[in-house]
N, C-alpha and C positions, 0 to 999 in steps of 0.2 A: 401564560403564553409568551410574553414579553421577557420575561427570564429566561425560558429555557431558546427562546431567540438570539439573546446576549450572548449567553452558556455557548450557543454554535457558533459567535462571530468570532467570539476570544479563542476560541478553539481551533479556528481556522485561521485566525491572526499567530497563534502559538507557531500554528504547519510553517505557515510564510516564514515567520522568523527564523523556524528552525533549517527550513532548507535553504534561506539567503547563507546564515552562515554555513551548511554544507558548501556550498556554491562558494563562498568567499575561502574555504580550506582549500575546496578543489584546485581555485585557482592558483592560491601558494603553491600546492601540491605539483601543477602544471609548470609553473615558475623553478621550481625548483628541482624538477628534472631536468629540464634546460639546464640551469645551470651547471647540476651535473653531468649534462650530458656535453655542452662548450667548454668546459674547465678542468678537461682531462689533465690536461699538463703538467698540473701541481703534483700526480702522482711520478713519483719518481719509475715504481717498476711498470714494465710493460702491460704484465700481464696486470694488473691492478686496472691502470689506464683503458686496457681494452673494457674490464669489469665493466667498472664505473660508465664508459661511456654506455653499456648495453640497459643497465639500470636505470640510466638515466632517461634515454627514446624510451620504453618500458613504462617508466612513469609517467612520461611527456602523455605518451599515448593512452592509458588507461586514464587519466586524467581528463581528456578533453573527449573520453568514450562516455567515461560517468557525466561529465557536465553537457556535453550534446545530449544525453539519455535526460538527467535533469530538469531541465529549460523548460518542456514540455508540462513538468509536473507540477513545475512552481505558477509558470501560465495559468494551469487549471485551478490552481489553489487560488490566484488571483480571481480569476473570472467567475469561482463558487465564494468568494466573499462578498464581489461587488454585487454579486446575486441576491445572497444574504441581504445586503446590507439595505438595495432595495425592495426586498419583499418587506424587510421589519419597517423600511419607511413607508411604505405604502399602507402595510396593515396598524402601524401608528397614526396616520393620515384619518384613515377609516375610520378608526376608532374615535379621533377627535373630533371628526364632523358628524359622527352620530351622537356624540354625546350634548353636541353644539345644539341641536336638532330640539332634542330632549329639553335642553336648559328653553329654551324657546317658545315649547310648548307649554310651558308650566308658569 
């Protein structure tokens, strides 16, 4: 029981990890549409510059569409480990005051 307890913490410790660094791409990703979307100027031709800036709001914006969508999800991941984490202490708790119980009687 205590295994496959573990087995769900790490599993859900893995989720977090993996959506922190989603969430930290995002925000390069956010980052770095800005930039291209303020540092049109280095393109010399017009039409480029117009490009570049439409690419870059585009990304600005699907960026902090995926990471508002996000937030939510890593939230939940949080709040199902610390879940996790005190059911396993609880049911380790249990288990150690009954076994205290046992040593006691004998």
């Amino acid at each position: 029981m205590i295994r496959r307890d573990t087995a769900a913490v790490r599993a859900i410790a893995l989720r977090i990890t993996r959506s922190l660094i989603t969430t930290a791409l995002l925000l390069w990703t956010i980052c770095s549409g800005v930039e291209i979307a303020t540092k049109t100027r280095r393109y010399i031709d017009y039409e480029y510059s117009q490009w570049a800036f439409h690419v870059g709001v585009v990304t600005t914006f699907f960026g902090f569409l995926f990471l508002t969508l996000g937030i939510p999800i890593l939230a939940d991941l949080f709040l199902k480990l610390t879940e996790q984490m005190q059911q396993q202490e609880e049911e380790n708790g249990t288990h150690q005051g009954s076994n205290l119980k046992a040593d006691k009687s004998v």
